[in-house]
N, C-alpha and C positions, 0 to 999 in steps of 0.2 A: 504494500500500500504506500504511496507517496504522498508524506505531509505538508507538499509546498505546495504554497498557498497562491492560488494566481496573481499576480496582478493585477492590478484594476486597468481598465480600458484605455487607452491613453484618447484624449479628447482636447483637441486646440482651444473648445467652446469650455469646458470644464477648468482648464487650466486658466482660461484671460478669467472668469468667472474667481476663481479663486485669488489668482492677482490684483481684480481690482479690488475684493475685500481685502486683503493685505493692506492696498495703499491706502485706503478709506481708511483702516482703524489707526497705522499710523500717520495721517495727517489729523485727524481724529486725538489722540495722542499729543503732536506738537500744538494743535492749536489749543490742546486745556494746557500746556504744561505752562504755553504762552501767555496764556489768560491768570494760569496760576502766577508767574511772575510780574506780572502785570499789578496784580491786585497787590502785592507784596509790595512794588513801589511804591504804590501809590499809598500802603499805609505808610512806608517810611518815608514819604515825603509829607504826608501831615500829621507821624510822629515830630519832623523836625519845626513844620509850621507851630504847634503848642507850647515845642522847647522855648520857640524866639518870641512866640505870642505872647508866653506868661512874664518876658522881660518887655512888656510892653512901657513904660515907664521910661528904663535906655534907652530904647527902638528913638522915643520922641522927644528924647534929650540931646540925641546926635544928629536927627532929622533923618531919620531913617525910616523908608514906609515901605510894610512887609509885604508882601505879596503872594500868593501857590496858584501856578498854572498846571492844574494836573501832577505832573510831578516834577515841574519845579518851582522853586523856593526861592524867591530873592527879598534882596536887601537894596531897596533904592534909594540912592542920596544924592541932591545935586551934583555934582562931582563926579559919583560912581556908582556901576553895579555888581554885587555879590550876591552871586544865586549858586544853586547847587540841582544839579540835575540826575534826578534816582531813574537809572537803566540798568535792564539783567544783573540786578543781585549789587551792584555800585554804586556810587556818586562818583560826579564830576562839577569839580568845584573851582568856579572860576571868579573873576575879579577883572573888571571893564573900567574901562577908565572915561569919562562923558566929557570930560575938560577940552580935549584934544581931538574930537573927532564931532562928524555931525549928528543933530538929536536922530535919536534911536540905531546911529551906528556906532553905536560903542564894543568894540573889538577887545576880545578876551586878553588880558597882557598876563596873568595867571591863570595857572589852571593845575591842580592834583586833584588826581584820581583816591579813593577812598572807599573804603568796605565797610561803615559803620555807619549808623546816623551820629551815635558822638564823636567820630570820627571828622565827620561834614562838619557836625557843630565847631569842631576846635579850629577845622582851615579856616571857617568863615571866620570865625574870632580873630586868628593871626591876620588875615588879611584886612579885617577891620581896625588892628591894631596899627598895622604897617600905614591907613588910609590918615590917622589921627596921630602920628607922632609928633 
């Protein structure tokens, strides 16, 4: 008696049939994981709005007005802008300088990268530091 087991049919229609569910479940896959990263930013970009929010008192003793677009964060002062922008699991934390260029082209003259919202918190602070000495 012979215990092997046949094969299944081979079918061109079976096989694309099978591939497009593949690609379904993994685009399926990247766009929740996308969505999952997403939602992640976006809490830590208004975890970092609350940090700078409950120093509201600073904020309108240096003339600083806070702002959050989605997921970013700035700090605007005649003069200059420091915002911090939350992508894939990061910030990017930059510092524009208004003085020297035309309104609404203020061009990044700093910028680090960072993994943390306290992280963000302390560039924004150095470079706030650097803007007031």
């Amino acid at each position: 008696m012979n215990s092997k087991i046949k094969p299944a049919t081979l079918s061109l229609a079976a096989a694309f049939e099978a591939e497009q569910q593949r690609r379904a479940a993994a685009r399926r896959e990247r766009e929740e994981a996308e969505h999952r990263q997403q939602e992640q930013d976006l809490a830590r970009a208004e975890e970092l709005e609350a940090a700078l929010r409950a120093d509201a008192l600073f904020l309108a003793d240096r003339g600083l007005v806070l702002d959050r677009r989605r997921y970013t964060v700035s700090l605007d002062h005649v003069d200059f802008r420091i915002a911090a922008y939350f992508e894939a699991g990061q910030a990017n934390v930059t510092a524009a300088d208004k003085r020297s260029t035309l309104p609404g082209a203020s061009a990044p003259r700093k910028r680090e990268q960072v993994e943390t919202v306290a992280e963000a918190l302390t560039v924004m602070a150095q470079f706030l530091a650097d803007e007031f000495r």
